[in-house]
Backbone as CSV, one residue per row, in Angstrom:
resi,resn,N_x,N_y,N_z,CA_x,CA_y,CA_z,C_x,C_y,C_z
1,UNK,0.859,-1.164,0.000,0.000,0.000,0.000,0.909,1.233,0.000
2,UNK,0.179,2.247,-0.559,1.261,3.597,-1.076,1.176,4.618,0.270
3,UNK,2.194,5.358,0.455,2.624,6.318,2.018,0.647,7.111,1.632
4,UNK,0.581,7.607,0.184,-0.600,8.069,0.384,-1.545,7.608,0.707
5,UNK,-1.855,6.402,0.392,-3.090,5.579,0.391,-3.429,5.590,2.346
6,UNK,-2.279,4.937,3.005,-2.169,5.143,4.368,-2.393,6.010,5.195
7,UNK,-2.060,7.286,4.597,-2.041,9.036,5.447,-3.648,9.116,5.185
8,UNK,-4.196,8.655,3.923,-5.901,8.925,3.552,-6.676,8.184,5.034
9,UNK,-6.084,6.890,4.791,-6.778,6.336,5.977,-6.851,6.902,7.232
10,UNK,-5.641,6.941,7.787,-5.069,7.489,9.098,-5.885,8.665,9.382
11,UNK,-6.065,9.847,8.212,-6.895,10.900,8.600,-8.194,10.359,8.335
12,UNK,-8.987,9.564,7.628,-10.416,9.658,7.368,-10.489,8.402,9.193
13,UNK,-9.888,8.250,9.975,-10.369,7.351,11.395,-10.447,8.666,12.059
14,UNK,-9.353,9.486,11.964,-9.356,10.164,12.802,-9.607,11.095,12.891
15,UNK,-10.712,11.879,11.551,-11.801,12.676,11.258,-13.436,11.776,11.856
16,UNK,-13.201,10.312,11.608,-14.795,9.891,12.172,-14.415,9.770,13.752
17,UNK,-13.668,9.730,14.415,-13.414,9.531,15.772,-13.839,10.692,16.317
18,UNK,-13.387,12.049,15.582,-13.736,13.456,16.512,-15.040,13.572,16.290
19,UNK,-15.929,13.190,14.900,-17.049,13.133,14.351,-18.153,12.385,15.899
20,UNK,-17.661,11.445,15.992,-18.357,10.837,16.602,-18.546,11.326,18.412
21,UNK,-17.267,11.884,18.820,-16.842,12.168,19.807,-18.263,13.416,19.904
22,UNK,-17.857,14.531,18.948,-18.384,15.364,19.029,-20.166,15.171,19.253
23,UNK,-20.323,14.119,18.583,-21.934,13.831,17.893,-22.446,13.510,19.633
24,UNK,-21.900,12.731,20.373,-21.937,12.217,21.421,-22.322,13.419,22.509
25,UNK,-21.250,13.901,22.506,-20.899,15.117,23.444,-22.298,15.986,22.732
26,UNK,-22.830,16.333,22.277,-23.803,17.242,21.482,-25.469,16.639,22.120
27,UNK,-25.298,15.140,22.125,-26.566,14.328,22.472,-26.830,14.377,23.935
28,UNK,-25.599,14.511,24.838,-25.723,14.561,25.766,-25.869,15.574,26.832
29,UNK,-25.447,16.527,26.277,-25.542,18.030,26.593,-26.849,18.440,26.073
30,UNK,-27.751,18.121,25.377,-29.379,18.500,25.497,-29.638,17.916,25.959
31,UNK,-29.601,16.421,26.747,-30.019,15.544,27.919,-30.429,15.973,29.003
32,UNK,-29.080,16.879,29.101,-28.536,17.151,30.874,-29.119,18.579,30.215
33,UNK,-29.490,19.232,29.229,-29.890,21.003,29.409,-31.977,20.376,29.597
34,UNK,-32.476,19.389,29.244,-33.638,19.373,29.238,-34.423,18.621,30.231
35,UNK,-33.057,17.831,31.331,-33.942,17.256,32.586,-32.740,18.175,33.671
36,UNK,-33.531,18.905,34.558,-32.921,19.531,35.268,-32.631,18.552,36.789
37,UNK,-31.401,18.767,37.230,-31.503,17.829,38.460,-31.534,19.122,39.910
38,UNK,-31.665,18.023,40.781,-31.794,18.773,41.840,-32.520,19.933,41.904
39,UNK,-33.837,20.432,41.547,-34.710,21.422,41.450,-33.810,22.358,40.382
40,UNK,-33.201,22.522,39.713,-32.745,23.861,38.879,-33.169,23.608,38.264
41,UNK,-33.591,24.840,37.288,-34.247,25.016,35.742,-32.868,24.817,34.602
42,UNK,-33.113,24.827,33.365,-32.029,24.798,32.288,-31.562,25.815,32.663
43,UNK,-31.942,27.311,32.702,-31.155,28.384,32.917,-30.029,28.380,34.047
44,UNK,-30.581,27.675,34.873,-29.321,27.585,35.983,-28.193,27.230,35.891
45,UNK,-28.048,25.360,34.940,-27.404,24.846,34.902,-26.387,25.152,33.713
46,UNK,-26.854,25.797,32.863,-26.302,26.087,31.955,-25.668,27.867,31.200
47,UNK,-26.548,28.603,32.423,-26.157,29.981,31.889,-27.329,30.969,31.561
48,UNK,-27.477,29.967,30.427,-28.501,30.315,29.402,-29.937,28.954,28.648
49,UNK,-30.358,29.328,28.457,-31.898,27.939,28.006,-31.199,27.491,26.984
50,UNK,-31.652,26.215,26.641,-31.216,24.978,25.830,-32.078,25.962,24.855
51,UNK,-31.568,25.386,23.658,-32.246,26.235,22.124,-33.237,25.038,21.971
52,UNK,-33.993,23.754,22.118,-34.577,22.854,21.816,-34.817,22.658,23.350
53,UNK,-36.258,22.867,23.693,-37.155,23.033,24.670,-38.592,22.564,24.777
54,UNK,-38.421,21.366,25.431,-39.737,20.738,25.616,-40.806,21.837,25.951
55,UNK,-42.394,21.461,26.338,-42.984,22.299,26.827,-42.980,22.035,28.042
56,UNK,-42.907,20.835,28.657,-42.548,20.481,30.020,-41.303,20.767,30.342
57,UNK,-40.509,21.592,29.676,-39.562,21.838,30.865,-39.231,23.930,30.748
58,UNK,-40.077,24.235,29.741,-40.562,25.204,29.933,-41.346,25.956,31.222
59,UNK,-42.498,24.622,31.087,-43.494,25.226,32.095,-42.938,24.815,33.562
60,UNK,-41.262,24.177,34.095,-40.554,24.159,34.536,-39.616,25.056,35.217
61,UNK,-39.616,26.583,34.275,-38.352,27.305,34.564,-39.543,28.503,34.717
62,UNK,-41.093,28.493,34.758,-41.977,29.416,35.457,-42.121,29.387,36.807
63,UNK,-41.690,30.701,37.675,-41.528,31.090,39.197,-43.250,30.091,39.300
64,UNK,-43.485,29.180,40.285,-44.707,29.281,41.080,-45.225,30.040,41.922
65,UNK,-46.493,30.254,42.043,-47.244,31.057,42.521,-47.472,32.718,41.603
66,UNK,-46.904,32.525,40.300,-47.072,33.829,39.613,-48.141,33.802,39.198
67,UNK,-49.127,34.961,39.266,-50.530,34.599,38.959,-50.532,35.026,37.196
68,UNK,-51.800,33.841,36.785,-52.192,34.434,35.454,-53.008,35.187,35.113
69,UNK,-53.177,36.310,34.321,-54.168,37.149,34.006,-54.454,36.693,32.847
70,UNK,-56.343,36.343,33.460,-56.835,35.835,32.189,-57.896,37.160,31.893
71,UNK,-58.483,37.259,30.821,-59.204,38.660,30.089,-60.529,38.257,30.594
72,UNK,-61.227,39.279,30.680,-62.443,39.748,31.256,-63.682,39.619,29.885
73,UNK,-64.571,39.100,30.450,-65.674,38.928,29.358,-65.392,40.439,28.244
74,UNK,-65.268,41.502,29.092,-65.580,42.682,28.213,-64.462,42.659,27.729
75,UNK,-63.318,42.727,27.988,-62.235,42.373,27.181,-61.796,41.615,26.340
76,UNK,-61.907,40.256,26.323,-62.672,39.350,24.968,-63.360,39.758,24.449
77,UNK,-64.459,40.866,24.097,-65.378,40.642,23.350,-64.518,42.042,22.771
78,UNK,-63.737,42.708,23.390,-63.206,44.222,22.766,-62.306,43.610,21.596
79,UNK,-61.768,42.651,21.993,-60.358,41.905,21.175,-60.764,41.255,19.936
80,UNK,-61.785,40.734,20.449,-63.113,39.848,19.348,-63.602,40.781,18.438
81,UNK,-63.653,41.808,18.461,-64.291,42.769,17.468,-63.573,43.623,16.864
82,UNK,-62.223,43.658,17.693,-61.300,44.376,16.477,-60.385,43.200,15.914
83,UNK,-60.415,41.807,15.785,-60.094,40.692,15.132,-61.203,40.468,14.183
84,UNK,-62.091,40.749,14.055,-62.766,41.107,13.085,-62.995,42.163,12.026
85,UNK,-62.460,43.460,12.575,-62.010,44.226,11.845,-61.068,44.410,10.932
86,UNK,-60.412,43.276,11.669,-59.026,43.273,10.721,-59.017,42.373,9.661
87,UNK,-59.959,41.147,10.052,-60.060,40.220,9.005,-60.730,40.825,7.641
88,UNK,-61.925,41.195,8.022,-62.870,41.981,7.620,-61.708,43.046,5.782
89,UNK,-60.540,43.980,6.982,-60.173,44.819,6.391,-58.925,44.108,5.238
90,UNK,-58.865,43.377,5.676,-57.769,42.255,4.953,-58.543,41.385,3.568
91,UNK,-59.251,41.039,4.061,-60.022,40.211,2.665,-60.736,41.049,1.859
92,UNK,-61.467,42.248,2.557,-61.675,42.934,1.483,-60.944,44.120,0.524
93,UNK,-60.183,44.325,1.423,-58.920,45.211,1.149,-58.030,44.286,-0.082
94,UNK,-57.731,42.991,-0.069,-56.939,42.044,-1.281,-57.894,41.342,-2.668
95,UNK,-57.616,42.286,-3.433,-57.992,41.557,-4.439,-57.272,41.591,-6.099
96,UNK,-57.553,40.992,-6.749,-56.859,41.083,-8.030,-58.041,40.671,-9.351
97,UNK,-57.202,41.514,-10.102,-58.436,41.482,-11.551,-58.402,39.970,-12.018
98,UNK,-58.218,39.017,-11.340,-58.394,37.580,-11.823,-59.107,37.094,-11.103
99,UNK,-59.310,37.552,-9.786,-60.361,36.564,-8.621,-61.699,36.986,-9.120
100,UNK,-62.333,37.602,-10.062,-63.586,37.952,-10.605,-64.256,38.557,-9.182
101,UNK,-63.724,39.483,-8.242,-64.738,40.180,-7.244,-64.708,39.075,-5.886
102,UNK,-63.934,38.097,-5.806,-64.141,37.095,-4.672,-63.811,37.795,-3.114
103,UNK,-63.214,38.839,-2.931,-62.985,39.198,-2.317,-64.107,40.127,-1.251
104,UNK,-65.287,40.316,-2.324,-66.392,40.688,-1.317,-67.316,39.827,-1.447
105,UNK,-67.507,38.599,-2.257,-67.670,37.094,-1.385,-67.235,37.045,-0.203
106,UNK,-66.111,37.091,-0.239,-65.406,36.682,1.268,-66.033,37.075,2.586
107,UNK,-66.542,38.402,2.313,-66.905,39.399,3.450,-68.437,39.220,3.882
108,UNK,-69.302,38.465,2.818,-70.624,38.623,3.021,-71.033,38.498,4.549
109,UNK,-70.320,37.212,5.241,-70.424,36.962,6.548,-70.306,37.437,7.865
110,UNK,-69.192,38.757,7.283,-68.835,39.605,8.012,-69.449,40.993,8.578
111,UNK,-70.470,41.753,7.142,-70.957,42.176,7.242,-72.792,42.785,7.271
112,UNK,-73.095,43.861,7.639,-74.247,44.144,7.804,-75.204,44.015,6.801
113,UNK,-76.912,44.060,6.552,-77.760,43.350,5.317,-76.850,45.217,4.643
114,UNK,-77.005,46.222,5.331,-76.854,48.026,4.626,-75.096,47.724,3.559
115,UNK,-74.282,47.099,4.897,-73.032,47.240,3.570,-73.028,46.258,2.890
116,UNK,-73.546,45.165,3.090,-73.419,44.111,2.164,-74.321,44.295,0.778
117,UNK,-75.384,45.363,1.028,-76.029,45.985,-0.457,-75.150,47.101,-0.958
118,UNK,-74.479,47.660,-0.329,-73.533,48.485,-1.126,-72.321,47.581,-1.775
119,UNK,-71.376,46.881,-0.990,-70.042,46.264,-1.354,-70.798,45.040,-2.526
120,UNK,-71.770,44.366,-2.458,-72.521,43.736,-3.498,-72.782,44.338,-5.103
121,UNK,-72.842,45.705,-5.407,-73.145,46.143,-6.063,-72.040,46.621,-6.810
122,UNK,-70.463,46.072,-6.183,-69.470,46.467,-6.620,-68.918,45.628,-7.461
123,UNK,-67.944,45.477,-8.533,-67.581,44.682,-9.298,-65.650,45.017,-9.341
124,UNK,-65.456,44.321,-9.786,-63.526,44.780,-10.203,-64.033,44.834,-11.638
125,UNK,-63.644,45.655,-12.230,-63.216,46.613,-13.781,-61.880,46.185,-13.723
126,UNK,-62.130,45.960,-14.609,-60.537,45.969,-15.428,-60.597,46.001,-16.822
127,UNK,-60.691,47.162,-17.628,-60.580,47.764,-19.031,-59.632,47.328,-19.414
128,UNK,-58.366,47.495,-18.873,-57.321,47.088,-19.653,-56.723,45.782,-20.456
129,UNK,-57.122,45.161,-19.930,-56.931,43.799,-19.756,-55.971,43.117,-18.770
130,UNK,-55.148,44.287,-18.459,-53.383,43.979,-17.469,-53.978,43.608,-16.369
131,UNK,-53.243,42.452,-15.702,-53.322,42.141,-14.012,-53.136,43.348,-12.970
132,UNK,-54.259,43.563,-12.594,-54.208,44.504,-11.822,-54.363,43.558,-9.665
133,UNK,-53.544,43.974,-8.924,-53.463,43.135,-7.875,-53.132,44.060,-6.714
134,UNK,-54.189,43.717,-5.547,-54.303,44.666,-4.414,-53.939,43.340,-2.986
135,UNK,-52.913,43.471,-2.066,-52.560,42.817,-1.243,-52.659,43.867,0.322
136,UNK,-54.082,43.446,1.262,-53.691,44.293,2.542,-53.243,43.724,3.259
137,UNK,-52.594,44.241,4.350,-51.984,43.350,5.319,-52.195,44.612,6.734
138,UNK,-52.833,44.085,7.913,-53.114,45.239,8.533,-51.828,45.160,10.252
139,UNK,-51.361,46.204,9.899,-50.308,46.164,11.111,-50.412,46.667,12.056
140,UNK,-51.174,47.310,12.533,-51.934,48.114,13.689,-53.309,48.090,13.757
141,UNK,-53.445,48.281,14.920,-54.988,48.251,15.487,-55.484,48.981,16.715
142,UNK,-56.510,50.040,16.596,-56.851,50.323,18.147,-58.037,50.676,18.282
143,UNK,-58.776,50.081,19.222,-60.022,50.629,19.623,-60.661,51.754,19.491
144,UNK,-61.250,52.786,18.882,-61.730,54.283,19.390,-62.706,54.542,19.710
145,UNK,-63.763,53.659,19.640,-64.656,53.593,20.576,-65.802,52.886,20.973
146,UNK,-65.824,52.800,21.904,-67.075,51.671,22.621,-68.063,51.879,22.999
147,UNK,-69.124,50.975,22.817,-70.313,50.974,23.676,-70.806,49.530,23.381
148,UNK,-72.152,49.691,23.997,-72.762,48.088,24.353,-72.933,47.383,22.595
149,UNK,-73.121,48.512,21.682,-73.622,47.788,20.875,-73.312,48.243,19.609
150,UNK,-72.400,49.154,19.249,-71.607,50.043,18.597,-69.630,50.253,19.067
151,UNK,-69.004,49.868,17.974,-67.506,49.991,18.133,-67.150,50.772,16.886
152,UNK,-65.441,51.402,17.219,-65.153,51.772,15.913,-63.552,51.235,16.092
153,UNK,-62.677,50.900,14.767,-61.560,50.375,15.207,-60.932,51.004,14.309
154,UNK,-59.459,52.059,14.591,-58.841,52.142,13.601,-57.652,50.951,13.574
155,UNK,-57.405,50.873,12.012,-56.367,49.955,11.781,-55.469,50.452,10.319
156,UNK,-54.273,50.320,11.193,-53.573,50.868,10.051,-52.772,49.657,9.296
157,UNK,-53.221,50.031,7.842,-52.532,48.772,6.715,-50.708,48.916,6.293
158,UNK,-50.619,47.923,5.663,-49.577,48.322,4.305,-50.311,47.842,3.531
159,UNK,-50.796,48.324,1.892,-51.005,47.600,0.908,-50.027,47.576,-0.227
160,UNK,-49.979,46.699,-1.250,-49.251,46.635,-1.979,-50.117,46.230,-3.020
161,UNK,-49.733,46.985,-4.342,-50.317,47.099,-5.217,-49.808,46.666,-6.581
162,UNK,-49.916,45.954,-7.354,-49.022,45.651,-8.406,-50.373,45.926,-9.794
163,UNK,-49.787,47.297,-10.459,-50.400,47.307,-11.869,-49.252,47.927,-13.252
164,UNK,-49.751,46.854,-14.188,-48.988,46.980,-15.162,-47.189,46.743,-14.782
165,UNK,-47.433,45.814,-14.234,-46.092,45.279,-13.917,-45.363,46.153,-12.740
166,UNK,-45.668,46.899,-12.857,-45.046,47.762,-11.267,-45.891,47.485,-9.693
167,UNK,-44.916,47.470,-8.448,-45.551,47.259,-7.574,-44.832,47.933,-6.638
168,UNK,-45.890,48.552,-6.168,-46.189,49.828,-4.864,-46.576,49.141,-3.276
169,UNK,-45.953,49.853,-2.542,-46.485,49.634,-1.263,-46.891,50.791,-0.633
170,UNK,-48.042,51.087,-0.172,-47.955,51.924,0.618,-48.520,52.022,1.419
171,UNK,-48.817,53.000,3.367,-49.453,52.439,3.964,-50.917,53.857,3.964
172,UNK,-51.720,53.131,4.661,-52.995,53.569,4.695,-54.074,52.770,5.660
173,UNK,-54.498,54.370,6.428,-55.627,53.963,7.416,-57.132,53.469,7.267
174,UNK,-57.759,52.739,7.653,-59.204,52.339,7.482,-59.747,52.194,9.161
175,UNK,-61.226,53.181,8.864,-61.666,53.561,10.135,-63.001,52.145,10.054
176,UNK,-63.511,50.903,10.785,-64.391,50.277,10.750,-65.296,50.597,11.910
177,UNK,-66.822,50.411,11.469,-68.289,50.865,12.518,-67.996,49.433,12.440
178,UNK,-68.112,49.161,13.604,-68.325,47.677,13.682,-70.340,47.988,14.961
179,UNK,-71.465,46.860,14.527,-72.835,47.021,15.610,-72.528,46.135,15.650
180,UNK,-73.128,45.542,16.461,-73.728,44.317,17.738,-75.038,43.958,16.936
181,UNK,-75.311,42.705,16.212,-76.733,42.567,15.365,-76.582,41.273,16.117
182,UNK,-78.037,40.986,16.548,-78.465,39.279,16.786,-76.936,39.093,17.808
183,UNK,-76.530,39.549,18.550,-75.687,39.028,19.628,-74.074,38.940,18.702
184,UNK,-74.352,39.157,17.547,-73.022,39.160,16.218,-72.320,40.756,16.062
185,UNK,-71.158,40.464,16.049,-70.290,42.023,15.769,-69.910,41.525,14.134
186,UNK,-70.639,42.794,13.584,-70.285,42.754,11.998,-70.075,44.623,11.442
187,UNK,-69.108,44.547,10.683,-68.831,45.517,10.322,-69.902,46.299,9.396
188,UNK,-70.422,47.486,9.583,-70.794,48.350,8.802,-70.825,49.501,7.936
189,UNK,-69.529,50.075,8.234,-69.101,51.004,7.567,-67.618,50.799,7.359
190,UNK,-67.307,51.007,6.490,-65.533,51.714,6.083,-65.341,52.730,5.108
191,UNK,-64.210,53.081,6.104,-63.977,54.287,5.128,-62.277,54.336,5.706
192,UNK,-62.005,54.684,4.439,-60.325,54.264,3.993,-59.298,55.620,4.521
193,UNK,-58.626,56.522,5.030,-58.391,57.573,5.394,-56.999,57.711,4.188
């Protein structure tokens, strides 16, 4: 056998030896970071949390006795209605000259018998023939005002717009009336700022 053939070997053992060494050492050190002994959490034992974290040993390295705050009927239902606003402002806010108008399909459910005869009566035009394409995406949200049976939510978008091959982003506010119908929060008005 040739001095080279030998030196190949010699290094390819003693490239899988550190290989393996290492692989070992790697398996065992998330072992010992994900069962904590003697009451410590991962953070203790290690500095810092294991990057690969059960949920049981998560809910492990939470102080006991910290109380949880859970939301208040009226507070669910505040959160509930501007998650609707947003959906609301998102599906109808995205559409493109190929979905033939699906986009206020989308909404029928959402909204009131008053806007659903207006947004019904709407169509996408497209004269040109070019793909014309509207994408909202809503990144803010805040309450402005409440009552038992009447809300209003502003939410501020980015949309992005792609016509005739160019595409725009830009951002823009939409103010939603959201009433209280049949025990249901559905949007009734928008208007785009």
């Amino acid at each position: 056998m040739s001095l080279r053939a030998r030196i190949f070997i010699i290094a390819s053992i003693v490239m899988l030896l550190i290989l393996g060494v290492s692989i070992f050492l790697i398996i065992n050190k998330n072992k010992t970071a994900l069962t904590p002994e003697n009451g410590a959490t991962p953070a203790d034992q290690s500095g810092s949390l294991p990057t690969t974290m059960s949920p049981a040993s998560i809910a492990t390295s939470i102080p006991e006795g910290l109380p949880a705050k859970t939301a208040t009927p009226l507070e669910a239902e505040k959160n509930g209605v501007q998650q609707l606003a947003k959906v609301f402002v998102e599906r109808y806010g995205t559409y493109s000259s190929d979905n033939n108008s699906q986009n206020i399909q989308d909404v029928q459910s959402l909204v009131t018998k008053s806007l659903w005869a207006k947004l019904s009566g709407r169509t996408a035009v497209n004269g040109t023939g070019s793909f014309v394409g509207m994408t909202t995406k809503v990144i803010g949200m805040d309450l402005t005002s409440w009552s038992d049976g009447k809300a209003t939510v502003r939410l501020q978008t980015a949309r992005t717009e792609e016509k005739n091959g160019k595409i725009t982003t830009y951002y823009q506010n939409a103010d939603v009336e959201m009433v209280k119908q049949d025990g249901m929060w559905l949007a009734d008005k928008l208007t785009w700022n």
